[in-house]
C-alpha positions, 0 to 999 in steps of 0.5 A: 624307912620305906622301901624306894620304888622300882620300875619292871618292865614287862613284855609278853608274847602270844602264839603266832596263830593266836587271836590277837583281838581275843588276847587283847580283850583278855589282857584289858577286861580280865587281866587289868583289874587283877594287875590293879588288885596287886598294889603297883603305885604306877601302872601302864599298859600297852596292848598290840590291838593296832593292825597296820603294815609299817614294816619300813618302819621297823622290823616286825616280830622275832622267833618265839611268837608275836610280841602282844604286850608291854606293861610297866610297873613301879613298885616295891621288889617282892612277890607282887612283881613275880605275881604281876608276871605269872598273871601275864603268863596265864594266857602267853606264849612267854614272858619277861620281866626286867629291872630298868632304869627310865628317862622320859626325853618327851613326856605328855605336854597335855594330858586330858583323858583319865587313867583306864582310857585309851591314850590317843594315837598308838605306840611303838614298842622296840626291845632291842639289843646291842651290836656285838662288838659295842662294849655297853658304854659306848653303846649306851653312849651312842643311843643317849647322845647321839640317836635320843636327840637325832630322834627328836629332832625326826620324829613327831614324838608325843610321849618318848620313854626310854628304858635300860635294862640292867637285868633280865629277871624272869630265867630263860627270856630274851635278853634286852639292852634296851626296850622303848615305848614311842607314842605319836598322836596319829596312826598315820604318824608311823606308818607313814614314812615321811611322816615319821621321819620327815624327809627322805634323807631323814629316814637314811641318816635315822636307819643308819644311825640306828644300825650303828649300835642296834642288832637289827636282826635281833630286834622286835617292834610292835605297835600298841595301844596305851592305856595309863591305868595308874597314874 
């Protein structure tokens, strides 16, 4: 029988002070074909080549360097997945690799660029962990059934995939509950706050949700650039 597939999330870091135009240019023209060559039936990348200021957005970047890049994999558990993360390492600050389980609350309704493209608009990658005193079901309860669909009902949501991290796989790394990739169509979507959130008291009732179940001073966000490069 074969083997089911698995999906692996990867987020890298650069250095603080490194060139994030030069990084980026590696990941996509060196790196990319390389990650291909390894065999993944599915493979997404998002790069941090987007220069914007949102931090009322969000919380921006943690200790330990800049967070730089996302890419998911689907594939068999074996050595291509640590293959996968030591390419990733070759140019990185760090790198984590983890098993997750993925739910797509908004998938693309209409896709029309090939894989290899850039996704029109930009991404925001968030990993973040839980509060402490949250035991994980009810955390888990809580970002599912009451912020998922509060964040539907808020933002202009083009794509939306959510990720939980069942295990932090590369020693060492930081460990995450959650990693979630959010895809508008404009730049403007996120960094505008009332774009994003619609209203003023939108983005109170949307922060203080999400501080009731996200360590804030834990969390890292970066926005991205998509590229489906197997689809």
């Amino acid at each position: 029988m074969p083997v089911p597939l698995e999906k692996r999330v990867y987020l890298a870091w650069r250095e603080s002070d490194a060139d994030g135009g030069g990084y980026a240019h590696w990941l996509l023209r060196e790196q990319a074909p390389r990650l291909l060559a390894l065999g993944p039936a599915r493979l997404r990348l998002c790069v941090a080549d987007v220069e914007a200021q949102f931090a009322v957005v969000a919380p921006v970047d943690g200790p330990g360097g800049v967070l730089s890049a996302c890419v998911s994999a689907w594939l068999e558990p074996g050595p291509a997945e640590l293959a996968i993360e030591q390419l990733l390492a070759e140019r990185s600050l760090r790198v984590g690799r983890y098993a997750t389980r993925e739910a797509i609350p908004v998938a693309y309704p209409d896709r029309s660029w090939a894989d290899g493209e850039r996704t029109p608009g930009v991404c925001l990658v968030s990993a973040f962990t839980r509060r402490a005193e949250l035991e994980e079901a009810e955390f888990l309860r809580r970002w599912h059934e009451v912020h998922t669909p509060l964040s539907l009902e808020i933002h202009p949501l083009w794509s939306y995939v959510r990720n939980v991290v069942e295990k932090t796989l590369t020693p060492g790394a930081p460990a995450w509950d959650g990693i979630v990739e959010e895809q508008v169509r404009e730049l403007e979507d996120l960094t505008d706050p009332l774009r994003w959130y619609g209203s003023e008291e939108n983005l109170e009732r949307g922060l203080a949700d999400a501080q009731s179940f996200i360590d804030f001073d834990r969390m890292e966000c970066q926005l991205m650039s998509e590229y489906i490069l197997r689809s």
